[in-house]
N, C-alpha and C positions, 0 to 999 in steps of 0.2 A: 406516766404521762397525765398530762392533767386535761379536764374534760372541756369543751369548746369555750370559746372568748365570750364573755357577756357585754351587754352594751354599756354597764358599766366603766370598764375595762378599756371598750374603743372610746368611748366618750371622752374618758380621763385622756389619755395617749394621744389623742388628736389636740386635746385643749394644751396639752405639755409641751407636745410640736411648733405649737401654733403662738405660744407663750415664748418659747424657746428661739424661734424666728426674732419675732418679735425685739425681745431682750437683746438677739446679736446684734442686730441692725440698729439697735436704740444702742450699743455697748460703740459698736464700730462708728458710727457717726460721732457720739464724745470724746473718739482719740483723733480720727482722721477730719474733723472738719478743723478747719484754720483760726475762726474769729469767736471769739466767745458767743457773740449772740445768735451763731449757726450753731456753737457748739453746745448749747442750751436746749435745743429742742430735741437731741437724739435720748438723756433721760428721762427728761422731763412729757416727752409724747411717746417713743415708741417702749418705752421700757415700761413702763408705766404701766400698757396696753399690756407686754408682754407680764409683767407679776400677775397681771387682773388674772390674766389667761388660765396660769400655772396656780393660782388661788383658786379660781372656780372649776380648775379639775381637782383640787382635793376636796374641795364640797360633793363634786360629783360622786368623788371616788367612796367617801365616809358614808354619803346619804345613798348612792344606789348598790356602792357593793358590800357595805358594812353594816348598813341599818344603821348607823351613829349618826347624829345631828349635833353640828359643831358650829360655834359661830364666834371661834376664834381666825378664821379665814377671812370672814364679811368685817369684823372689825379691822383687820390687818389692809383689807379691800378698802372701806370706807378713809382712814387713815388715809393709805396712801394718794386718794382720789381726791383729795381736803387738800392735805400737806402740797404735793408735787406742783399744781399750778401755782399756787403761794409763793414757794420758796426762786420760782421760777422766774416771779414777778419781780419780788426784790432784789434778786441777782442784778436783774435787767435796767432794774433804777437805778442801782450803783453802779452798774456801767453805764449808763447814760450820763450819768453826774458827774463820773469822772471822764469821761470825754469831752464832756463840755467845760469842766474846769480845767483840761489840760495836762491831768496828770496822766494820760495814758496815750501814748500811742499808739493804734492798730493798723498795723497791713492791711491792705485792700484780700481779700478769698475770693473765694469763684461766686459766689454772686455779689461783686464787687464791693466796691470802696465802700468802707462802714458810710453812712449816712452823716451830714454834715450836723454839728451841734443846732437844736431847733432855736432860732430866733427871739420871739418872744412868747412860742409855749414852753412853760415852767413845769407844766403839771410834771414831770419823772423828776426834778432836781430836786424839792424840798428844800424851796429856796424860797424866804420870806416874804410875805406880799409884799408889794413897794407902797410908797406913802404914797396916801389917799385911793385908793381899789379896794373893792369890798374883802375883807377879811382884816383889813388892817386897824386893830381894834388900839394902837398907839395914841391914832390921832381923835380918841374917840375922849 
């Protein structure tokens, strides 16, 4: 038998629990939610949370139960905490762009009808200033 738990040990187990939660809930909301831009936030926010979780229990585990200092975990941390709202964002402009141009159609989900194409804010289409508004360097 091996001799009692160190805190170690509980520390790690709880942050893998807690990462693991996490990760499901962030995993089940990207099958089961209906509309891309609901379906965007169960990666992108709880998964997210959950890797951090399951990364800072092997730091835990390396540094209080192994003596080892590793900082290939905080890179993989950092990384993911850079990349994930990024990729998150772009996703969300090219669905925006394609719903306003039309090429998509989306169902109304549970927190209803996608939102109507914005009017005359551009900012998510990248879609060229018009002539004569600041940026429009044609008529310059």
């Amino acid at each position: 038998m091996s001799g009692p738990v160190s805190l170690a040990e509980l520390l790690a187990a709880a942050l893998i629990v807690l990462g693991s939660g996490f990760a499901l809930v962030g995993s089940w909301g990207l099958v089961r939610l209906p509309s891309l831009m609901e379906r965007l936030h169960g990666p992108t926010k709880a998964s997210t949370l959950g890797m951090g979780a399951m990364l800072v229990a092997s730091v835990v585990w390396f540094q209080l139960g192994e003596g080892v200092w590793t900082t290939h975990e905080l890179l993989i941390s950092v990384f993911l905490f850079v990349t994930a709202p990024i990729s998150a964002n772009m996703i969300a402009k090219v669905h925006l762009h394609r719903l306003r141009t039309g090429e998509q159609n989306e169902a109304a989900g549970p927190a209803g009808p996608p939102a109507p194409p914005p009017g005359s804010a551009d900012w998510a289409t990248h879609e060229a200033p018009h002539q004569g508004t600041p940026g429009d360097f044609a008529g310059d």
